[in-house]
C-alpha positions as CSV (number, residue, x, y, z in Angstrom):
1,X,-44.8,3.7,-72.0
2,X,-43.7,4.0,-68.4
3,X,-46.3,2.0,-65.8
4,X,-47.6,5.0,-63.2
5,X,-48.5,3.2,-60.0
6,X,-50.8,6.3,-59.0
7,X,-54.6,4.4,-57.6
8,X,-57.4,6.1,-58.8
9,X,-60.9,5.0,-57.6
10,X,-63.9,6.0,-60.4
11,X,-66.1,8.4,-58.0
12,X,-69.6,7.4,-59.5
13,X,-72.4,7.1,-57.3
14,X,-73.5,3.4,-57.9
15,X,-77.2,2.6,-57.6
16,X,-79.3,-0.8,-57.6
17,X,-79.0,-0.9,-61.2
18,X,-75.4,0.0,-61.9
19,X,-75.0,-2.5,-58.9
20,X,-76.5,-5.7,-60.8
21,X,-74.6,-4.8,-63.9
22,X,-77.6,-2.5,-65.8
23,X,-80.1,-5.1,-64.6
24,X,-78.9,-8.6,-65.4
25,X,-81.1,-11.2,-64.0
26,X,-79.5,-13.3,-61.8
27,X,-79.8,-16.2,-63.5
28,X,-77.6,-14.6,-66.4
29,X,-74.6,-15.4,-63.9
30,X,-73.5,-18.5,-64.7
31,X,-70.7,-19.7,-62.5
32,X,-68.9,-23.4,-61.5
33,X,-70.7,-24.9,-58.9
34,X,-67.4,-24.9,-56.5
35,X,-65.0,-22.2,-56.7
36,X,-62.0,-22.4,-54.4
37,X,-59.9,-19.1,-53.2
38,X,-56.8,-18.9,-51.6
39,X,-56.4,-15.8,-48.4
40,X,-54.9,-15.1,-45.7
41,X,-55.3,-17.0,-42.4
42,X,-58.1,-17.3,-40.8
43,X,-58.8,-14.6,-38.4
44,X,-57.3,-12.1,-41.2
45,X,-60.0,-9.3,-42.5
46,X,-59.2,-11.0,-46.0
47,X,-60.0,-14.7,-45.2
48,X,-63.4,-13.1,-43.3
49,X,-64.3,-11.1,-46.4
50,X,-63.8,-14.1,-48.6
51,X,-66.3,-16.3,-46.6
52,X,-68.7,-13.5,-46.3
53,X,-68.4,-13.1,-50.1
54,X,-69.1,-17.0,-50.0
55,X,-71.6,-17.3,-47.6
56,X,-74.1,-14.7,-50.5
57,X,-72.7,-16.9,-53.4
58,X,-74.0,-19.9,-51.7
59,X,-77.3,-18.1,-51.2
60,X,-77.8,-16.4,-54.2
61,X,-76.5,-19.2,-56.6
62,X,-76.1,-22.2,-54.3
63,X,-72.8,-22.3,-55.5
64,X,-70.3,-23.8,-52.8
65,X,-67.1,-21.3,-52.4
66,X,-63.9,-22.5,-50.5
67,X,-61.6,-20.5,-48.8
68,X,-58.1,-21.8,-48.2
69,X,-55.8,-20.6,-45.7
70,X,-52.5,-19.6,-46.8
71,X,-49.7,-18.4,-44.3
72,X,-47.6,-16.5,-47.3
73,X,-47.5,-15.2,-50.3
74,X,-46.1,-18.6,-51.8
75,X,-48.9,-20.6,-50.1
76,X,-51.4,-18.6,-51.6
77,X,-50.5,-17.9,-54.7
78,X,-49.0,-21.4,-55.3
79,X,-52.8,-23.2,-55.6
80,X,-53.6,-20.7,-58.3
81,X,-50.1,-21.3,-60.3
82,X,-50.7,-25.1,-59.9
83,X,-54.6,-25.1,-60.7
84,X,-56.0,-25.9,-57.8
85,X,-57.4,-22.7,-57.3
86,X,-59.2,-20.5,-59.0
87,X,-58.6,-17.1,-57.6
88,X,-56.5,-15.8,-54.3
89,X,-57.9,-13.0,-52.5
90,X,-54.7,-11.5,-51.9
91,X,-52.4,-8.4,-50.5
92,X,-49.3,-6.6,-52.4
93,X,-47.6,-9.9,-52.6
94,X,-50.3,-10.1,-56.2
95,X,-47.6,-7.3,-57.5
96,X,-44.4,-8.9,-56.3
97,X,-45.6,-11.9,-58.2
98,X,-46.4,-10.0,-61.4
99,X,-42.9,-8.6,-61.0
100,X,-41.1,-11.7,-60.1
101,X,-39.3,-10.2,-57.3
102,X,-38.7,-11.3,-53.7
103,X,-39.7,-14.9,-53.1
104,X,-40.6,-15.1,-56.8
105,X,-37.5,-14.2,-57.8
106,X,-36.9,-17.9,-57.3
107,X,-36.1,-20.7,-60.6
108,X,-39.9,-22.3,-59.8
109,X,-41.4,-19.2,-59.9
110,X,-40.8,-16.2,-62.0
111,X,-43.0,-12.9,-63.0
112,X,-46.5,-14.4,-63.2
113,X,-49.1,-13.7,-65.8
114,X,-51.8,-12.1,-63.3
115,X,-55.1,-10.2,-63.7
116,X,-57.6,-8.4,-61.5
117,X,-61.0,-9.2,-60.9
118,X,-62.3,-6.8,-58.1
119,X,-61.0,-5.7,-55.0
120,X,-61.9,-4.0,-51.3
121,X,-60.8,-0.4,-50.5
122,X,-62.3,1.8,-47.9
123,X,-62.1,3.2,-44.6
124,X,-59.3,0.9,-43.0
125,X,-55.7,1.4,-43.1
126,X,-53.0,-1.1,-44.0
127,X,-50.8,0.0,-41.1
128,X,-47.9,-1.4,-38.8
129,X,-49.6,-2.0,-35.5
130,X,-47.9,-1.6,-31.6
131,X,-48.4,-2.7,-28.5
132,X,-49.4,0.4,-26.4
133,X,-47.2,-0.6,-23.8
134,X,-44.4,0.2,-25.8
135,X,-44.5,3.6,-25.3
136,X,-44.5,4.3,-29.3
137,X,-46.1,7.4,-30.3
138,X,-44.7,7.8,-33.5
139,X,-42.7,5.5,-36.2
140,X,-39.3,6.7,-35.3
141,X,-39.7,5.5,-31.7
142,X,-39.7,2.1,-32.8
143,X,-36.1,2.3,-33.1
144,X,-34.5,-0.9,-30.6
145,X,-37.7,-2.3,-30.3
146,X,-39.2,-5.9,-32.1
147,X,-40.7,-6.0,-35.3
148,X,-42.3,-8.8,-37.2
149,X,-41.2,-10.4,-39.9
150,X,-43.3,-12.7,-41.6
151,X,-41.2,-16.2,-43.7
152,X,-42.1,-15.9,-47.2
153,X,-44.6,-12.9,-47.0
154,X,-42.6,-10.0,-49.1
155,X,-45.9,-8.0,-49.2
156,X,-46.3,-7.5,-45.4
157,X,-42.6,-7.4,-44.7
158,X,-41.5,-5.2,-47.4
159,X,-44.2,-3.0,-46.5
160,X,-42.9,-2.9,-42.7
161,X,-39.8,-1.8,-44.7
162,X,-41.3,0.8,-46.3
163,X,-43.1,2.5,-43.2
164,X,-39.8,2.1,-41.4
165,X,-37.9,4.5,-43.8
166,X,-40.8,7.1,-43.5
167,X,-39.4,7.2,-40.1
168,X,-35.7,7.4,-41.3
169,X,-35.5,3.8,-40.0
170,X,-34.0,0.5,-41.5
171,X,-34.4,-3.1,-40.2
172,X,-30.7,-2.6,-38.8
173,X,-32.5,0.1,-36.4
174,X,-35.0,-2.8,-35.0
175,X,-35.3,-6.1,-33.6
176,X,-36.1,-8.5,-36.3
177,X,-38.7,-11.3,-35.0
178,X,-39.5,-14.2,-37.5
179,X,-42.8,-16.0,-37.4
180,X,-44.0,-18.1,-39.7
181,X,-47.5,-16.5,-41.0
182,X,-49.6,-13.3,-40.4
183,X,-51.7,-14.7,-37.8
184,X,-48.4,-16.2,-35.9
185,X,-47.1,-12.5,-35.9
186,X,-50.0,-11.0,-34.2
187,X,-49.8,-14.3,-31.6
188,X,-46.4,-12.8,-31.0
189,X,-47.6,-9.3,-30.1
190,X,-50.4,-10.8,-27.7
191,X,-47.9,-13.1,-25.9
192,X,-44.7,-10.0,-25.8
193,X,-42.8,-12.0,-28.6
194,X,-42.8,-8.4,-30.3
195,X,-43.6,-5.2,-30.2
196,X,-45.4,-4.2,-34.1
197,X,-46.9,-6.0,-36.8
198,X,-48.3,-5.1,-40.1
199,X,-52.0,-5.3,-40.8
200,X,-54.9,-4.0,-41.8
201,X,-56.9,-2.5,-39.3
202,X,-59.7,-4.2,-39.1
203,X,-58.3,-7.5,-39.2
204,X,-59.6,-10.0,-36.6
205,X,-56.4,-10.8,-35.2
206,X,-56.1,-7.0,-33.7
207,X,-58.7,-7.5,-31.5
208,X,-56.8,-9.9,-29.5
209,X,-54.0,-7.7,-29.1
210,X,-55.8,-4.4,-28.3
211,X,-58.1,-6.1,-25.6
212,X,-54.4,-8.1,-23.8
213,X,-53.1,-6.1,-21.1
214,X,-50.4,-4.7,-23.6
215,X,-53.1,-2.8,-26.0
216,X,-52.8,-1.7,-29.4
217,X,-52.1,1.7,-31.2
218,X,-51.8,2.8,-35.0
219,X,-49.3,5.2,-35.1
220,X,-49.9,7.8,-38.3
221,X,-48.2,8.9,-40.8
222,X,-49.2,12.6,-41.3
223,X,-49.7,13.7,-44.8
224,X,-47.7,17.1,-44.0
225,X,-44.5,15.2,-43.4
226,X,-43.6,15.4,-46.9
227,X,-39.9,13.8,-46.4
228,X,-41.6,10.8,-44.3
229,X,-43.8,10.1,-47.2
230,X,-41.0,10.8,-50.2
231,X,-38.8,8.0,-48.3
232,X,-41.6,5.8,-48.1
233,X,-43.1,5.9,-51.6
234,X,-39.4,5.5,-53.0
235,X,-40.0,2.2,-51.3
236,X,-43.5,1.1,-52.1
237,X,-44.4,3.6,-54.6
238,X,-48.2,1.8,-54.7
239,X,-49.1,2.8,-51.7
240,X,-52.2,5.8,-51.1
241,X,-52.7,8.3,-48.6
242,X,-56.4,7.7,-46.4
243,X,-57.8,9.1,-43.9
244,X,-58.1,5.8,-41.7
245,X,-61.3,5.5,-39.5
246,X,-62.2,1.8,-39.6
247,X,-60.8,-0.6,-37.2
248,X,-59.7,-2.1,-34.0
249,X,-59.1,0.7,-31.5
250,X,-58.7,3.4,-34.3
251,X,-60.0,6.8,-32.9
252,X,-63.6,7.9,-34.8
253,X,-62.0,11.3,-36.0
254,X,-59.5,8.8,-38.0
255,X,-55.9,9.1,-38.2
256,X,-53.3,9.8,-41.0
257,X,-52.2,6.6,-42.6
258,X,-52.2,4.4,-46.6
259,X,-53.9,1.8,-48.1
260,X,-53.7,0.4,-51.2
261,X,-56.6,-2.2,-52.5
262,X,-56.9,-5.5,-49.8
263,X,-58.0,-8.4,-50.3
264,X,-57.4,-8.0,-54.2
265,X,-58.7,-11.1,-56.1
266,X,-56.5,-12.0,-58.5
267,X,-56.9,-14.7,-61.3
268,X,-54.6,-16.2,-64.0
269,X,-54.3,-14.4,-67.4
270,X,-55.8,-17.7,-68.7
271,X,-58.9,-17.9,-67.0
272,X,-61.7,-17.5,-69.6
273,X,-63.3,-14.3,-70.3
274,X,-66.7,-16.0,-69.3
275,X,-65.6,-17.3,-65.5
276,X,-64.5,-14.2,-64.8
277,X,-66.9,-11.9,-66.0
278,X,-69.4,-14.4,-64.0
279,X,-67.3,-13.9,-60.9
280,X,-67.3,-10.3,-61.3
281,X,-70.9,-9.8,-61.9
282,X,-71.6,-11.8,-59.2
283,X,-69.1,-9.8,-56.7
284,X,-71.5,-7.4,-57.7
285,X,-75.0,-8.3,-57.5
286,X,-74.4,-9.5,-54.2
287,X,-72.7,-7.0,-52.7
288,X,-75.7,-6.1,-50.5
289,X,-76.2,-9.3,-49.3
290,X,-71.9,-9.8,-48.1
291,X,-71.0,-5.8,-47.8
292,X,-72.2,-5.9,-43.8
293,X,-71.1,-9.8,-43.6
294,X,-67.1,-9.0,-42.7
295,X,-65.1,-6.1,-41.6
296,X,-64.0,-4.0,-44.1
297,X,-66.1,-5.8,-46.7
298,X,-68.3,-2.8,-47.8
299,X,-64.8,-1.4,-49.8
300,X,-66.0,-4.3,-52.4
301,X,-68.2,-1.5,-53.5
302,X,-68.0,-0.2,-57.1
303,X,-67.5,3.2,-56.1
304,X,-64.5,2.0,-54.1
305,X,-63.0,0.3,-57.3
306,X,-59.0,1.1,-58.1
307,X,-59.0,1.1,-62.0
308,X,-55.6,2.4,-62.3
309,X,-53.1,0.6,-60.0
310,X,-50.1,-1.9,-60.0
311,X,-51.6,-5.0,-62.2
312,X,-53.9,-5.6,-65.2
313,X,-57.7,-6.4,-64.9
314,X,-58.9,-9.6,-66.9
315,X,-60.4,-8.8,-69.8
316,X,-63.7,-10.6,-68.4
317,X,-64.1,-8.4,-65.6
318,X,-63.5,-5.1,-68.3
319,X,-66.4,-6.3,-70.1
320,X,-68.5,-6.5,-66.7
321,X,-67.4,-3.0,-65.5
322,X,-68.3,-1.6,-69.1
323,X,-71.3,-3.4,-69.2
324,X,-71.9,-1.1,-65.3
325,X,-71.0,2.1,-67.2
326,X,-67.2,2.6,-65.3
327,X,-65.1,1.8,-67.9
328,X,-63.3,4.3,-69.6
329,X,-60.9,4.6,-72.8
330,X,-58.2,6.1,-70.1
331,X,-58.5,3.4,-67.6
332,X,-57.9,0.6,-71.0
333,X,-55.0,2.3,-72.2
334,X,-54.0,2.6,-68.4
335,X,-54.5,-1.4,-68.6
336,X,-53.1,-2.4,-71.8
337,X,-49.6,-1.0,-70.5
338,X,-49.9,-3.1,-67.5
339,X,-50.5,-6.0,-69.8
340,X,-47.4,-4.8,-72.1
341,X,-45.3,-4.8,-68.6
342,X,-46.1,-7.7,-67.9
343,X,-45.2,-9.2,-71.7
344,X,-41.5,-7.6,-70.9
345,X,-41.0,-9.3,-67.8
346,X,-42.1,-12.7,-68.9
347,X,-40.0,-12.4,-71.8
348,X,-36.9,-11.3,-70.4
349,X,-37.8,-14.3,-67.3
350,X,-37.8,-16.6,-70.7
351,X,-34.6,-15.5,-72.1
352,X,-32.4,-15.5,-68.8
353,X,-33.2,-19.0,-67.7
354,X,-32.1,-20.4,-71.1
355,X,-28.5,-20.1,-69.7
356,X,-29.0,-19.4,-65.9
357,X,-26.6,-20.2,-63.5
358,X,-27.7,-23.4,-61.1
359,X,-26.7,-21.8,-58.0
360,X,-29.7,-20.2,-56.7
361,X,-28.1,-17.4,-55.1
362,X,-26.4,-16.6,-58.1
363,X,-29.5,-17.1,-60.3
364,X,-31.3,-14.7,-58.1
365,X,-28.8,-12.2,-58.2
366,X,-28.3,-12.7,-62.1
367,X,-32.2,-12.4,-62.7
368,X,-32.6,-9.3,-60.4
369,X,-30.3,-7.7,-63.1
370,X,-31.9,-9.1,-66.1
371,X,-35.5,-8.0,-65.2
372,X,-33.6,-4.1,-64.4
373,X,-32.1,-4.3,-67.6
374,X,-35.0,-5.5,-69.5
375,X,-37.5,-2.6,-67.8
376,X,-35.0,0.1,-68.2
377,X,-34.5,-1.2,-72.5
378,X,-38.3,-0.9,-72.4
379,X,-38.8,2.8,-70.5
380,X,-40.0,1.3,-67.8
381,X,-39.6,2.2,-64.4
382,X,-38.2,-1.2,-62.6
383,X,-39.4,0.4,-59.1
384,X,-37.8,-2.6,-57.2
385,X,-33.8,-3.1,-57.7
């Protein structure tokens, strides 16, 4: 059964009572006393969200939530691998993991056996950002002119990539700037080191930028240009069309741009049914009390909820959302072939480095094919070759 990558959010309208899970008691949610996440960098929307989410944990259950900065996907998402976190509230970089492609493509690393807990989607865009002094109107005018790229962050660079051929553009057409984290790159825009950055759009580090002498414009991506949007979902084929209207300097009628789910929070396969449907039902009894706490937060919202996207939920936030009446037989089997994906993966990642080669470039290479093959054997679509 082929994985579709198409994002579909359940439109309920979600009252008080779907809201506390049918009416649990607050005292039903049971969770650690600490819990420790993995983000962004501070001043990132993701790394705000997480504290806000924290900051309504601490008050509802007194339970003490750190956040940890993380400048990449491999900082992040190397806590959670090693146990000393329990979740990372996390970009795309989740699915490159899942896949094992990019920076996990790597001998310590691998496809990983992730799941979904909840996740923010709403009115802000996950677009590439430039300076207004720039001159750039739209995406194919950034031809010449310097782009970030982030060290070890696949999800924001590959999705530079992906925006770049909507415009008919490759990397070879740009200036490639390297920084080493999210924050650095928008550092870079404020002090003329480059011209565009990814984000989302309300991310704090924008607001530098867009009040510097150079400014800050989104650039859209109209939904009628149906070549633009061909070339870039044949690149990142999870990304959404929305209506953007949230964000630093983003004009109230909104403009044309994507999103896809950000921060997602994403937990091991092994967590235990009972952590994370406490973590889930928590995410949503407090929603009120962290939804005005962080830009962007209020997409945290069940109604905003992407059921059917990129990476399988854990089985203890299913039974929280059924117990909220949103779960559906469509959305499991939806599920269970992103759980059957991911068995190929790690099964084919088991049987390659039996007899892998030592070289890493060559073990790269060699599992790049292996994972093709072993998606293709399976009717799967390996999206990334």
């Amino acid at each position: 059964m082929e994985m579709t990558l198409r994002s579909r959010a359940v439109a309920a309208i979600v009252g008080a009572t779907a809201l506390t899970l049918a009416g649990a008691a607050s005292a039903e949610v049971k969770l650690p006393n600490t819990l420790i996440w993995s983000a962004y960098d501070t001043g990132s929307s993701g790394h705000a969200q997480s504290v806000a989410i924290g900051k309504a944990f601490k008050e509802k259950y007194d339970v003490n939530l750190r956040v940890l900065p993380g400048k990449n996907d491999i900082a992040r998402l190397t806590p959670l691998k090693v146990g000393k976190a329990d979740a990372v509230a996390n970009g795309v970089g989740t699915y490159f993991a899942q896949e094992g492609v990019f920076g996990f493509a790597k001998p310590d690393w691998g496809p990983q056996p992730l799941r979904l807990i909840m996740s923010s989607k709403g009115k802000a865009g996950l677009m590439v950002g430039v300076a207004e002094d720039t001159g750039v109107k739209e995406f194919k005018d950034l031809k010449g002119k310097r782009v970030a790229w982030v060290k070890s962050a696949p999800a924001l660079n590959h999705n530079v990539t992906a925006v770049l051929a909507f415009a008919g553009l490759t990397w070879d057409d740009v200036e490639k700037v390297e920084f080493a984290g999210f924050g650095a790159s928008w550092e870079g825009m404020t002090n003329n080191q480059v011209d565009a950055a990814f984000a989302i759009t309300v991310s704090g580090s924008t607001k530098a930028v867009a009040s510097s002498p150079r400014g800050l414009v989104w650039p859209p991506l109209p939904f009628d240009d149906a070549q633009g949007w061909e070339r870039m979902m044949a690149v990142a084929p999870y990304f959404t069309k929305n209506k953007v209207s949230a964000g630093t300097n983003v004009p109230k009628e909104g403009i044309d741009g994507q999103a896809y789910p950000y921060p997602i929070l994403t937990v091991r396969d092994d967590m235990t049914n009972d952590v994370a449907q406490a973590i889930t039902a928590a995410l949503l009894e407090t929603y009120d009390l962290y939804k005005d706490g962080a830009p962007g937060a209020a997409g945290w919202a069940l109604a905003n909820q992407t059921f059917e996207w990129a990476v399988p939920y854990h089985d203890g936030a299913i039974a929280a959302f059924k117990d909220a009446g949103v779960w559906t037989a469509d959305m499991q089997a939806h599920n269970d072939a992103l759980v059957a994906r991911q068995k190929v993966l790690i099964d084919a990642w088991a049987a390659f480095t039996k007899d892998a080669p030592s070289d890493e470039d060559a073990f790269v290479e060699g599992w790049g094919k292996a994972r093709v093959a072993a998606l293709e054997a399976a009717g799967l679509d390996p999206v990334i070759r």
